[in-house]
MARKE-538359 format. One record per residue (C-alpha): residue number from 1; x, y, z. Coordinates in steps of 0.02 Angstrom, whole numbers, always signed. Layout:
BEGIN
R, nr, px, py, pz
R, NUM, X, Y, Z
...
//
This chain:
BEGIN
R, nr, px, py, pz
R, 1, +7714, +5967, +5207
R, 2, +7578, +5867, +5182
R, 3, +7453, +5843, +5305
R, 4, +7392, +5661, +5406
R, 5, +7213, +5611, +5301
R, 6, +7080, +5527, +5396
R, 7, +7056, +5368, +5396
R, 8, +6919, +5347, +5251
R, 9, +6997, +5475, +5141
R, 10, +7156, +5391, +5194
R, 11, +7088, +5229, +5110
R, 12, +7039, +5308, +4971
R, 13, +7172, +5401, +4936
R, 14, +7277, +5230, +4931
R, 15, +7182, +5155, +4793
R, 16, +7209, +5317, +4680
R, 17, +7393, +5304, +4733
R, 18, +7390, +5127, +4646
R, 19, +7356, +5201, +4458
R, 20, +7479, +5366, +4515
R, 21, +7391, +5482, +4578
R, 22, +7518, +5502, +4724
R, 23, +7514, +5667, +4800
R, 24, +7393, +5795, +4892
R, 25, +7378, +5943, +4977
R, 26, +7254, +6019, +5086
R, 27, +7193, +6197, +5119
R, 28, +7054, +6270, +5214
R, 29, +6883, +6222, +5135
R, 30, +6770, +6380, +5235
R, 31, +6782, +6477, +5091
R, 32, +6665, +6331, +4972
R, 33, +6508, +6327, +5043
R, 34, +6436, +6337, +4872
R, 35, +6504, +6163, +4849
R, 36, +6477, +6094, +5009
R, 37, +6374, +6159, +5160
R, 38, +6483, +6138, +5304
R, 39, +6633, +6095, +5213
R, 40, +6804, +6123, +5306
R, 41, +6946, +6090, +5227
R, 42, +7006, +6042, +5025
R, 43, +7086, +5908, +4974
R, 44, +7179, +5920, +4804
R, 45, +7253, +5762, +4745
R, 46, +7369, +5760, +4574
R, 47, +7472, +5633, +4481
R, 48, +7682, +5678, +4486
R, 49, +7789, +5605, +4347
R, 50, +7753, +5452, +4239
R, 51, +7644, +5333, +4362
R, 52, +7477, +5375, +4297
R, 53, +7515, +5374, +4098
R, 54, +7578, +5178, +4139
R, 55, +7410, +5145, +4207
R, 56, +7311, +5211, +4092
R, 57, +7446, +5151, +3955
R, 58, +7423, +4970, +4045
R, 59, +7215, +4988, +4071
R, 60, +7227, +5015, +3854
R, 61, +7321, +4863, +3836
R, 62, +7176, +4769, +3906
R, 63, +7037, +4868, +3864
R, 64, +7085, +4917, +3655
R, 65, +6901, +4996, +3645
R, 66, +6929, +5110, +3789
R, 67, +7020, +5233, +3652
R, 68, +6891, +5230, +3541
R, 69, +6729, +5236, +3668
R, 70, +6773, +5412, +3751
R, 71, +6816, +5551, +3680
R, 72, +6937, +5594, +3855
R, 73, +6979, +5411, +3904
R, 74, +7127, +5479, +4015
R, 75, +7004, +5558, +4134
R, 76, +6859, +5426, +4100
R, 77, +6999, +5308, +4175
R, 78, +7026, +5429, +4332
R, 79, +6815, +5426, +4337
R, 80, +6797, +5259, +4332
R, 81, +6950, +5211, +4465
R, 82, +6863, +5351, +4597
R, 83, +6690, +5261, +4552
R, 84, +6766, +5096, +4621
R, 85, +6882, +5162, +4774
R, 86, +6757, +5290, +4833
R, 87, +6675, +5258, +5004
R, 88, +6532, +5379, +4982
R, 89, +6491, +5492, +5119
R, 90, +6359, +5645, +5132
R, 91, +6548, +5734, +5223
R, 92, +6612, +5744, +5072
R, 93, +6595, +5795, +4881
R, 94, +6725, +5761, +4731
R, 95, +6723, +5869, +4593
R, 96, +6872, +5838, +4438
R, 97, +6991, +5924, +4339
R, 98, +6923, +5866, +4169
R, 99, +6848, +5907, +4025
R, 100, +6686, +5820, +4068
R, 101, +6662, +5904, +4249
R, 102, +6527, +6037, +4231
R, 103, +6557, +6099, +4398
R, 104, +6714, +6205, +4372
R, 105, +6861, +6235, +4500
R, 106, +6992, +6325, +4472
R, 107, +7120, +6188, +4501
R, 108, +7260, +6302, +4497
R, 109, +7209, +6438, +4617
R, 110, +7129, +6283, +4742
R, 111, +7309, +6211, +4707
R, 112, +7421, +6347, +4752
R, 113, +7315, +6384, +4893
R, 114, +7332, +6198, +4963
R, 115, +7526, +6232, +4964
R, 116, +7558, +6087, +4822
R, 117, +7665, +6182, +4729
R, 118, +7744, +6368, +4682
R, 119, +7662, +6472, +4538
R, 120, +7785, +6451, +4377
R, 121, +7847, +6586, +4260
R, 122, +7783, +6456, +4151
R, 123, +7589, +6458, +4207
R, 124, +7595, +6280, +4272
R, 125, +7624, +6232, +4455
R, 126, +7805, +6169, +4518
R, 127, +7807, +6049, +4639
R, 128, +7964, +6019, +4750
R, 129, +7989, +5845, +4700
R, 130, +7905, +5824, +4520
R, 131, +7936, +5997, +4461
R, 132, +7835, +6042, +4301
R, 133, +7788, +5854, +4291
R, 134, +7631, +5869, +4387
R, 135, +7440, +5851, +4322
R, 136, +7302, +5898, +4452
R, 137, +7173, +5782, +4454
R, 138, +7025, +5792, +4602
R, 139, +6958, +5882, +4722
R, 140, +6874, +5801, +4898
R, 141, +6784, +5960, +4983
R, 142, +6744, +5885, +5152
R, 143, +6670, +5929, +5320
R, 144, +6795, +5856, +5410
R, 145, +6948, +6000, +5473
R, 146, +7132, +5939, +5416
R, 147, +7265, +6046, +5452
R, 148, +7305, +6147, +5296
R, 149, +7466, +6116, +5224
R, 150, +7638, +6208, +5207
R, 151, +7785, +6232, +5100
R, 152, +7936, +6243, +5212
R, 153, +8039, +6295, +5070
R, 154, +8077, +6448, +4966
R, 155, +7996, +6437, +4786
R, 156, +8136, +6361, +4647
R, 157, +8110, +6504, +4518
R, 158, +8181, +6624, +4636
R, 159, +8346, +6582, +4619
R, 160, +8343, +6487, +4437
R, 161, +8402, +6539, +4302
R, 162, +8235, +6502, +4209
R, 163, +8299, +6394, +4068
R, 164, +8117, +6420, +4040
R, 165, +8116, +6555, +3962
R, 166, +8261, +6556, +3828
R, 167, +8171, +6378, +3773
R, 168, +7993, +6427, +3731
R, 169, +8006, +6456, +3546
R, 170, +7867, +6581, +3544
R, 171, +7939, +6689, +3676
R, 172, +7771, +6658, +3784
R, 173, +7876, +6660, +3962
R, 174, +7943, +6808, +4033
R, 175, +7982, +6894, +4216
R, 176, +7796, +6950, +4201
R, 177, +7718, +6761, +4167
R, 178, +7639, +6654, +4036
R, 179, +7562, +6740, +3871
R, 180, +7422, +6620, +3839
R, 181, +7369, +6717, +3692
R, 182, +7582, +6718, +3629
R, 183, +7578, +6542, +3651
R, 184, +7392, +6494, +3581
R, 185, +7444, +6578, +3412
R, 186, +7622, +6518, +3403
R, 187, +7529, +6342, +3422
R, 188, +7404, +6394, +3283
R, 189, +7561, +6450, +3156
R, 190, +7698, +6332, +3194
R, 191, +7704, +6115, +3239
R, 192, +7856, +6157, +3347
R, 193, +7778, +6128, +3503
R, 194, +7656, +5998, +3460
R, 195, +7749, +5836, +3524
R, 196, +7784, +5933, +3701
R, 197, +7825, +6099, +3772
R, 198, +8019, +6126, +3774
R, 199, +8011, +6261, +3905
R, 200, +7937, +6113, +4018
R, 201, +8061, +6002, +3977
R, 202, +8211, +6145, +4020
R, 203, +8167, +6161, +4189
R, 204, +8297, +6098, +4321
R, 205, +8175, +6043, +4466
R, 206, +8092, +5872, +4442
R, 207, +8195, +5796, +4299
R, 208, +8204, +5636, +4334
R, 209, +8010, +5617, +4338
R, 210, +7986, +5699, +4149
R, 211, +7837, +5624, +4063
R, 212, +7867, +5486, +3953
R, 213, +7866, +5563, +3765
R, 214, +7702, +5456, +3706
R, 215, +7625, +5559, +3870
R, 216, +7704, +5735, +3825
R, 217, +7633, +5687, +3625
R, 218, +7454, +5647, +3676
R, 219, +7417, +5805, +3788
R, 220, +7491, +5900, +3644
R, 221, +7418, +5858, +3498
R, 222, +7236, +5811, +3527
R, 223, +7226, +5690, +3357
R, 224, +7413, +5638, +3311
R, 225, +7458, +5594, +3488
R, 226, +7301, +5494, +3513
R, 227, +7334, +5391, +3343
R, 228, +7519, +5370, +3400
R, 229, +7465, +5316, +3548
R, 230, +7348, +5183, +3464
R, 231, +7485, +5122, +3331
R, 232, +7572, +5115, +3494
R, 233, +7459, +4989, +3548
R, 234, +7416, +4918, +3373
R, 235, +7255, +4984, +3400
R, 236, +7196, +4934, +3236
R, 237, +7229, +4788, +3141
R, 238, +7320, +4871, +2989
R, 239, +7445, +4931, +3104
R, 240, +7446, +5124, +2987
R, 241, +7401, +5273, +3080
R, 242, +7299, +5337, +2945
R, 243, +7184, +5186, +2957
R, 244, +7160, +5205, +3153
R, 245, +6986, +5279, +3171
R, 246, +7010, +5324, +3376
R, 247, +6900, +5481, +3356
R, 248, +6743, +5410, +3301
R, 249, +6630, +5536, +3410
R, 250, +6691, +5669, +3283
R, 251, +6591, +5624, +3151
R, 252, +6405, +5666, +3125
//
């Protein structure tokens, strides 16, 4: 259960809702003094199901040079929308879970700790409404004290049959975890999982809030998903993949 924000974080937290970043957890902050000095509790907000990728789909739409101008627009676009909701405050700090953040958090650990979700045979956190289809997004360390959140419920996996498993084609789930390395090379050796990850999409909890299959294409496949995505959104004026130049930072 999710606890009551205050009131500024509150406010913030509803314009991030409005591009789909719609859920948060909190867990005691005493333990990151290195990040803030004083700090009291974590906040961990993260976008479940679709919402987000139809903002950011939408924001393209508008903006076609958006693609093209950052190398990770998806979180430029989650940078740019805390930049304009943000009611800054010496309380508090942000930090992000992106690419670009050089202060790193361990999103995961800070996650499973804030009671968003269950640890997944599959590496990834389950959450009890958006299953698998979760992406963690910010952090807000603050010095103000919020009651740490729970999970009233028993973990899913427990008593799944973990589909999970019996989909990966590399065999990189098991009763003991996630093989990163199993995984990483399958990836290297085979294009089977570059349009999505099937053991993702075999999970039971969270259906219903699967990520659309432009989404599951761009996370996947760093340079076909992002053309796809800009044929998508006729990007360039030739309307060929081939011809769509989105990467341009690439070159020398």
């Amino acid at each position: 259960m999710a606890s009551e924000l205050p009131q500024e974080i509150a406010t913030i937290y509803g314009g991030l809702h409005k591009i789909g970043i719609n859920c948060y957890a909190v867990a005691d902050g005493q333990n990151h003094q290195d990040v803030l000095e004083g700090c009291q509790s974590v906040i961990v907000f993260a976008s479940g199901g679709g919402a987000l990728w139809q903002s950011f789909y939408n924001h393209l739409s508008l903006h076609r040079n958006f693609l093209k101008q950052h190398e990770h627009p998806l979180d430029q676009f989650i940078k740019n929308t805390l930049s304009q909701v943000d009611i800054p405050s010496p309380s508090r700090v942000w930090r992000r879970c992106s690419m670009t953040d050089k202060d790193f958090v361990d999103f995961r650990m800070l996650a499973g700790v804030a009671a968003l979700g269950w640890k997944s045979p599959t590496g990834l956190l389950i959450h009890p409404e958006f299953g698998l289809w979760i992406g963690l997004r910010l952090a807000c360390f603050t010095k103000e004290k919020i009651a740490p959140s729970t999970l009233n419920e028993p973990a899913p996996c427990k008593k799944c049959k973990q589909e999970c498993m019996s989909a990966c084609p590399a065999s990189a789930i098991s009763h003991n975890g996630w093989n990163y390395k199993v995984c990483f090379d399958y990836h290297k050796s085979s294009t089977d999982c570059h349009q999505g990850c099937n053991a993702r999409v075999a999970c039971p909890v969270g259906q219903a809030h699967e990520y659309p299959k432009l989404a599951q294409y761009y996370h996947h496949n760093k340079v076909m998903g992002r053309k796809q995505l800009a044929k998508q959104l006729e990007a360039n004026e030739s309307g060929t993949v081939a011809d769509c130049d989105v990467m341009p930072w690439q070159k020398d």
